[in-house]
C-alpha positions in Angstrom: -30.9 -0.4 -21.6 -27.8 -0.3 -20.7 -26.3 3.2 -21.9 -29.3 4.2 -20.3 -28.1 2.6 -16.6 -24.8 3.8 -17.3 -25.5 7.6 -17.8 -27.9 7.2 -15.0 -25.1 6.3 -12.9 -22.8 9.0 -14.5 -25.6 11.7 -13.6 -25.6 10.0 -9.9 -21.9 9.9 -9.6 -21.6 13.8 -10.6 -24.5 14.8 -8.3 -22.7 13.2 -5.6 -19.2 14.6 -6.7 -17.9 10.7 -6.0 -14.0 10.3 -6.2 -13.5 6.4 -7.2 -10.8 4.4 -4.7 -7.5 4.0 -6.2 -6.7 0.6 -7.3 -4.9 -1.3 -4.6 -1.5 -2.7 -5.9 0.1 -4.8 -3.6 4.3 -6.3 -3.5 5.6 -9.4 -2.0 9.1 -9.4 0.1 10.8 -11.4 1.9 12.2 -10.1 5.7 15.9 -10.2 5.5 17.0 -8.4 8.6 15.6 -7.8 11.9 16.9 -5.1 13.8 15.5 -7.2 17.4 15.2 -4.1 19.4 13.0 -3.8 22.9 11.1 -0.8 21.9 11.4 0.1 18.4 11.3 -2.9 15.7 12.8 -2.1 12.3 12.7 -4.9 9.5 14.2 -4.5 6.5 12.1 -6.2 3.2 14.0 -7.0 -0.4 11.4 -4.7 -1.9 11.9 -1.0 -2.4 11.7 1.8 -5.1 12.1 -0.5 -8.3 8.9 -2.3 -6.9 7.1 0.4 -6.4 7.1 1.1 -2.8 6.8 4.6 -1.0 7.8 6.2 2.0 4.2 5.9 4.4 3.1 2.8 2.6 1.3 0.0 4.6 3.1 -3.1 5.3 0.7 -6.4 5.4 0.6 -9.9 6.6 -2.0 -12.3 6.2 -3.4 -11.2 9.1 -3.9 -7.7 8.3 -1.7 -4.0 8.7 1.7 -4.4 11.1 3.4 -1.3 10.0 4.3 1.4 7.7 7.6 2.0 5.3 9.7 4.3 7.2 12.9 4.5 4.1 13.7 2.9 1.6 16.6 2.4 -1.4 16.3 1.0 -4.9 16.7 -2.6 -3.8 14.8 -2.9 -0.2 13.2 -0.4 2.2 12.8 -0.6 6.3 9.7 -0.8 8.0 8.5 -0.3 11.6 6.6 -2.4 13.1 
């Protein structure tokens, strides 16, 4: 019964031409410098490259999106906020 569901589902999945959502991968930093600045805020993270992160990435708090990576080195990377 349940090779049955799960070429039904295959069949259903190619008839819709469904993409499946990347996995989600997520990396905690801390803030380590805050540029301060009246119109533009910059904070600069201790995660970068090595952990994975990318130029365009999302930056998160518990309380949802507050800005994307705009650079970023081996060790840390800058986002705007």
């Amino acid at each position: 019964m349940a090779r049955q569901l799960q070429a039904e589902n295959d069949a259903l999945r190619a008839m819709l031409r469904l993409v499946p959502e990347p996995s989600a991968t997520f990396v905690t930093a801390r803030v380590v410098a805050d540029n301060g600045g009246a119109f533009v805020r910059t904070v600069l993270v201790t995660a970068g490259l090595r952990d994975g992160v990318r130029k365009g990435s999302v930056a998160m708090t518990g309380e949802g999106v507050v800005g994307r990576v705009a650079g970023m080195s081996f060790h840390q990377s800058a986002e705007d906020i």
